[in-house]
C-alpha positions in Angstrom: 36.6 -61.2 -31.4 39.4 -59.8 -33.4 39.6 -56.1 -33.2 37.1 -53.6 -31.3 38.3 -50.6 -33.0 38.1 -49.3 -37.0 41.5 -47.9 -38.6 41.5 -44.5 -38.9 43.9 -44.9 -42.7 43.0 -43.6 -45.9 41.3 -46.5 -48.2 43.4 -49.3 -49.6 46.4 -48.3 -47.4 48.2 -51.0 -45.3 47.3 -52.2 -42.0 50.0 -50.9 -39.1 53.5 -53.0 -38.9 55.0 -54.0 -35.8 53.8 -52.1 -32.7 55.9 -49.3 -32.7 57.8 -48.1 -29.7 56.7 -45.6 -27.6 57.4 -44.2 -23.9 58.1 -46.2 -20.8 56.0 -43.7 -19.1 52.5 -42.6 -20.5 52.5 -39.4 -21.5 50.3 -37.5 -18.9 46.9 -36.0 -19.6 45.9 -32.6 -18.8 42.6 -32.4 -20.8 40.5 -33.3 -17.6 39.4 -34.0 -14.8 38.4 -36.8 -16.3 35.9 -39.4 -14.9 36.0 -43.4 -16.1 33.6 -44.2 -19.1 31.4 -47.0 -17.5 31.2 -48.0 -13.8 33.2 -49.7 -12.1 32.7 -53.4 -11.1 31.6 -55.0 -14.3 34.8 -56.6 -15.0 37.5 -55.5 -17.3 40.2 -57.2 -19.5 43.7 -55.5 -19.9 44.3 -56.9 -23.0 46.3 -54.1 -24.2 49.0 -55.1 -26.9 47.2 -58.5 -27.1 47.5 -59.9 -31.0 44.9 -59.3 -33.2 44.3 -61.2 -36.7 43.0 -58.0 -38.3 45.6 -55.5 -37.0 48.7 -55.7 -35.2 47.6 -55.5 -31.6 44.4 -54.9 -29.6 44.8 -50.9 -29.2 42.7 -50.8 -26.1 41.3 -52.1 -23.0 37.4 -54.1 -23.0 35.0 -52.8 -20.2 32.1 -55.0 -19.4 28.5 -54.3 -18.2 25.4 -54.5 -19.7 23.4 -54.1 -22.7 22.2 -50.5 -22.9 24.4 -49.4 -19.8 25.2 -46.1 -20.0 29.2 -44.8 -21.5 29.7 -41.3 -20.8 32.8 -38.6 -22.3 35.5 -39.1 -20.3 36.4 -35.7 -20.3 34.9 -32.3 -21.9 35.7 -31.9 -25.4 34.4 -32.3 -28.9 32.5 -35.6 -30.6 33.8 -36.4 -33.6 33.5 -39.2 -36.5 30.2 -40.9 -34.9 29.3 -43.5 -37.1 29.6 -47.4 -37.7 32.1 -49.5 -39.4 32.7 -53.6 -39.6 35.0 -53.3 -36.8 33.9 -51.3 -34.4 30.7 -51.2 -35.0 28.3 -48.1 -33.6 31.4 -46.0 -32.5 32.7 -42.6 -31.8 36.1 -40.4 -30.8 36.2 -37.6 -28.3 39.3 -35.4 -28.4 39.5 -33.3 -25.0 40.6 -29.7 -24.3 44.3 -30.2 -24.4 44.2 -32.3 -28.0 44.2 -36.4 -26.3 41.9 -38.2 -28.5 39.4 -41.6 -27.1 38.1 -44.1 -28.8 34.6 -46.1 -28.2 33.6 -49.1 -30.0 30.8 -51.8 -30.0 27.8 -49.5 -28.4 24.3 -50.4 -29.0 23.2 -46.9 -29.8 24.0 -43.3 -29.4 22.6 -40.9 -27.1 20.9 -37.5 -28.9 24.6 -35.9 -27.7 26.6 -37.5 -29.8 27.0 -35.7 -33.3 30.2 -34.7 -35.0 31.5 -31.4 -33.5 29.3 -31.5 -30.4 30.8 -30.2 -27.0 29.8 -32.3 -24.3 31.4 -31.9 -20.7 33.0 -35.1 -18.3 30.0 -37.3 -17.2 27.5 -37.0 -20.3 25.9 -39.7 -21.5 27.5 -40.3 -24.8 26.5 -44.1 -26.0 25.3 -47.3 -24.7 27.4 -50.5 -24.3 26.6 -53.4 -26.8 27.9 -55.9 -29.2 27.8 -54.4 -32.5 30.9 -54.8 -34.8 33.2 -57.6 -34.5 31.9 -58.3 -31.2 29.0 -59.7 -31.9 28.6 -63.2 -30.1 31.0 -61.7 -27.5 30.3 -60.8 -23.7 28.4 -57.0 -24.2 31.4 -54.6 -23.4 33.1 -51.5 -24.3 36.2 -51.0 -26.2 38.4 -48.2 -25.2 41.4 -46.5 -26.4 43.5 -43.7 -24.8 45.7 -41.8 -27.9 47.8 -38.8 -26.2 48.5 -35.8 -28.4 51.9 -36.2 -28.4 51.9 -39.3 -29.6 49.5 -38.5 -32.9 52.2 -38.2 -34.9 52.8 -42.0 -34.9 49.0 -42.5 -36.3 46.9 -45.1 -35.1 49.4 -46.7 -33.4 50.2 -43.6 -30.8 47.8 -45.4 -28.7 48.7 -46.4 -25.1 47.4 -48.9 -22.1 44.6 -46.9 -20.9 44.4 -49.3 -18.0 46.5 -47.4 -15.1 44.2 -44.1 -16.4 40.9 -46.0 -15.7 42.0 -47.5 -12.4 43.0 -43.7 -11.6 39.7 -42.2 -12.8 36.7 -41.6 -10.3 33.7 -43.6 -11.7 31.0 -41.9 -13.3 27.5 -40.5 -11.5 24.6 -42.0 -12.2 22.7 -40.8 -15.3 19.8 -38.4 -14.2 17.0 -37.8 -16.6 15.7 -39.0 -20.0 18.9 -40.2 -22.2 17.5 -41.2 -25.6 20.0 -42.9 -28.4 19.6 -44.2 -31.9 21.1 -47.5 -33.6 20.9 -49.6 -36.6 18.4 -52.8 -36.4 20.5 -55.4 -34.7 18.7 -58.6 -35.4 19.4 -61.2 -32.9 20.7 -58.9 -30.3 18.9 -57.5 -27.5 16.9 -54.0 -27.8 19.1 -51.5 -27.1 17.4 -47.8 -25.5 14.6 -46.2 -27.3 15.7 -44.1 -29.9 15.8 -40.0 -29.6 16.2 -40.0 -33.3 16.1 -42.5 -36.5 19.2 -43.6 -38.2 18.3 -43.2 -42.1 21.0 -44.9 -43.3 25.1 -45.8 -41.7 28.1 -45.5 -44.3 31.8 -46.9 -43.1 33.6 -43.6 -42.2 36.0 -44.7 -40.8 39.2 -41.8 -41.5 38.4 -39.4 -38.9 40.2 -36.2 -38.9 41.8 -37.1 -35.8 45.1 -39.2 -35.0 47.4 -36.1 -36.8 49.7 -34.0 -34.9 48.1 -30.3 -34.8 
């Protein structure tokens, strides 16, 4: 696996330099309460700041669980840029109330919540965990990324270990009800949950309006 995130640049620009420096102590987060995306248990790897051969670093943290398990909003807030791209895959940003953006990458599908500008609240089903993206052939996990709003400025590189924030995190409650999700034909990988809509076509969007200070 190289990368389990897209990057948010405008077309034909240059890949981030050196991992730029930012604080000793995270910045905190007051867009909550906030809950962890995926259970706990599953295994995760803080690979944080690992090197990447497609970027500079690996921007996040990989949660593992299983194909089709559940990955809720970590926090209320608004859905934006849900789409698909070589690197991530099926993925999708939530930017809570006080402007912190996250990052999902590699689900199997979508749940019927997840459209651009939708307002979910901490603990809805958002996506499924999968593979898709540069992970395929790779353990089925979750990339996630914590990017502060104070740190926007500095681009797709204001991102910061999410890992003390998902150890602090209560884990999620279990999904109640029918959560239906849509996905692009996967072939070779396992069926991921019925689909609550059809996906006509997928198109690499992946400049998101997020990632800019105000």
């Amino acid at each position: 696996m190289r990368h389990g995130s897209p990057l948010p640049v405008a077309p034909g620009a240059p890949l981030p330099g050196p991992r730029p420096v930012v604080p000793a102590v995270p910045p905190q987060l007051d867009g909550g309460p906030y809950v962890a995306p995926v259970p706990r248990g599953n295994g995760a790897a803080d690979t944080f700041g690992a090197a990447r051969a497609d970027v500079s670093y690996h921007h996040g943290d990989d949660l593992f669980g299983r194909h089709g398990e559940p990955v809720v909003a970590v926090a209320g807030g608004v859905v934006f840029s849900v789409g698909w791209n070589p690197e991530g895959g099926n993925r999708l940003w939530l930017q809570d109330r006080q402007g912190n953006e996250f990052y999902y990458a590699h689900l199997s599908a979508f749940s019927t919540l997840a459209r651009d500008g939708a307002h979910v609240r901490a603990g809805d089903v958002i996506g499924f965990m999968g593979e898709t993206g540069d992970a395929e052939g790779t353990p089925t996990h979750l990339h996630f990324e914590v990017h502060p709003v104070s740190l926007l400025a500095l681009g797709y590189d204001g991102a910061i270990d999410p890992t003390a924030f998902l150890h602090a995190w209560p884990a999620p409650l279990p999904a109640l009800g029918p959560i239906g999700g849509w996905t692009a034909s996967q072939p070779g990988l396992p069926r991921g949950p019925s689909p609550g809509a059809v996906l006509l076509a997928v198109s690499d969007i992946s400049g998101p309006r997020g990632l800019a200070a105000g």
